[in-house]
N, C-alpha and C positions, 0 to 999 in steps of 0.2 A: 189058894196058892199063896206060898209067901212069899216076899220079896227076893227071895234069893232063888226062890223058883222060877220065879217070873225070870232073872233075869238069865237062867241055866235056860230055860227055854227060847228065849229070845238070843242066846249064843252058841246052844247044844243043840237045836232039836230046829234049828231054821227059822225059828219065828221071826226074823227080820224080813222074811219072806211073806210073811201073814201080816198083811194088811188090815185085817180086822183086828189080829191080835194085836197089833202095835197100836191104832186105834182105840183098845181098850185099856193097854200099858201106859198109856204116855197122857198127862194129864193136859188140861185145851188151855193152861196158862204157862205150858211148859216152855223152857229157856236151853237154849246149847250154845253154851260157847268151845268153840271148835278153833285150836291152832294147830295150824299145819302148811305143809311146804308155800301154801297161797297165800300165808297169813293167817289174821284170825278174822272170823266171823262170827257172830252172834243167829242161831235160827231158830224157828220152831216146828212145833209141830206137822204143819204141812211140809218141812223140808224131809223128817223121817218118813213122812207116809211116802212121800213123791222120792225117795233111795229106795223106796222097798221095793218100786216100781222098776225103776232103772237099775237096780240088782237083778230082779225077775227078766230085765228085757237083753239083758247083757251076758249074762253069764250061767252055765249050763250046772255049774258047782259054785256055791260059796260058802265055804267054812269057817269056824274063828278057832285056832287054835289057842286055847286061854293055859297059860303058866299058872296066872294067882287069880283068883279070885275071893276079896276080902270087904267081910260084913261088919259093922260097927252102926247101933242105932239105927238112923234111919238112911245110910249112905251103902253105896256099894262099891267097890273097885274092880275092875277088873285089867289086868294083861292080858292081850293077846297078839295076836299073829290074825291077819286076815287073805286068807286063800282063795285062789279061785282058777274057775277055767272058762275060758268063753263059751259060746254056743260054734264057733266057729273048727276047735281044738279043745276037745272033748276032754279030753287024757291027755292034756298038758296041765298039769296044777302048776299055780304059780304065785309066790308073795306078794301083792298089794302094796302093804302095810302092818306095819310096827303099831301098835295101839294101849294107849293106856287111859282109861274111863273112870269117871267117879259120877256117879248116879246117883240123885237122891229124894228120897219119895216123902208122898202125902196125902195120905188116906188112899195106901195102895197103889198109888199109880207114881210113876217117874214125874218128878215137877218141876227138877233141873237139874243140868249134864255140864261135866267140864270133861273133853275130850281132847290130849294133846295125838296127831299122828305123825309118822315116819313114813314115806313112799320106801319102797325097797327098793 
């Protein structure tokens, strides 16, 4: 798979939901710096594994609806829109968040993430 599959799957096809997958996407020196409505933070790896979980325990639908998605080297960008419905209210879709990602890899796997978000 190539990087830009990896990361179509990991935003088209649910693999944020696959914990194994993202396990094998996301490299064990990876870095995210994440700003958004709380501030910023700095996490790793086990914070992506342990969302995938709390995605899975939360919400009955979650979707990204992506605008762009753009390749250059070893980096990837993406837009999107992040959707969801709880387990609670099935068939209520709802906005999250506004999302804009720059992922960048090393020897195949994500090594580090800058992600700014918007609550909706």
């Amino acid at each position: 798979m190539t990087n830009r599959e990896k990361i179509e799957f990991l935003y088209k096809e649910d693999g944020i939901r696959d914990k194994k997958f993202l396990d094998t996407l996301i490299h064990n020196d990876f870095k995210l710096e994440w700003d958004s409505s709380s501030g910023n933070s700095i996490l790793d790896k086990n914070f992506i594994l342990n969302l995938s979980e709390v995605i899975n325990a939360n919400y009955e639908i979650s979707y990204f609806e992506i605008s762009h998605l753009i390749e250059e080297s070893n980096q990837i960008v993406v837009k999107y829109n992040h959707k969801v419905a709880t387990i609670e209210n099935p068939k209520e879709i709802m906005l999250i968040a506004k999302v804009v990602a720059i992922w960048s890899f090393q020897d195949g796997k994500i090594i580090d993430g800058y992600l700014i978000s918007k609550p909706n």
